[in-house]
C-alpha positions in Angstrom: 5.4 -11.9 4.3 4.6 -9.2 7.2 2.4 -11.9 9.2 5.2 -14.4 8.4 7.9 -12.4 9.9 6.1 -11.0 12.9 5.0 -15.3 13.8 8.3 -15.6 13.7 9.0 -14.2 17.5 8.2 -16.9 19.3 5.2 -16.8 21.3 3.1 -14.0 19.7 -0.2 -14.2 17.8 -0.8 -11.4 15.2 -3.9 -9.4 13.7 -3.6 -6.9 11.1 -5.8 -4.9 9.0 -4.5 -3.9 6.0 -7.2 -1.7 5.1 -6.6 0.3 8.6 -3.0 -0.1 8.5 -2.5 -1.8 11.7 -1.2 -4.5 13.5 -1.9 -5.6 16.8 1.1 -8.1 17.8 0.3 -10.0 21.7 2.1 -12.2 23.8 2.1 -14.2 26.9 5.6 -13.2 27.2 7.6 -9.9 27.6 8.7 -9.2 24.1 11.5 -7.0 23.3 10.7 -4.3 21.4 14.0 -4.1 19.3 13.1 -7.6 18.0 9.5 -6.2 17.4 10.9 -3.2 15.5 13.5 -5.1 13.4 10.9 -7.8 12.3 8.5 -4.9 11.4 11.0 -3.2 9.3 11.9 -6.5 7.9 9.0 -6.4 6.2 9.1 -3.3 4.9 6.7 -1.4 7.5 7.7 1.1 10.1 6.9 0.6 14.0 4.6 3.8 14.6 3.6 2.9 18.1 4.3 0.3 20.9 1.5 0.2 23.8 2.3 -2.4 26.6 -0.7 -4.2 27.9 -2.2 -2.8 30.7 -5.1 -4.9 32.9 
């Protein structure tokens, strides 16, 4: 369900480790991170940290 909802913003790819309790969330596109948060706590995590790409 956690993958499901965080797919659901459009343009992102997601990897998560369970067993590390982590997700790493990436997109092409500027996301905003109020979406982000609300799809996180959608599915029942909390949003401990948001890093923006840097090159």
């Amino acid at each position: 369900m956690w993958k499901k909802k965080l797919k659901s913003i459009q343009g992102v790819s997601v990897e998560v480790s369970l067993e590390n309790k982590w997700a790493i969330v990436t997109s092409m596109n500027t996301l905003d991170e109020n979406i982000l948060k609300e799809k996180v706590k959608e599915a029942g995590y909390t949003v401990i940290q948001i890093k923006p790409y840097e090159s």
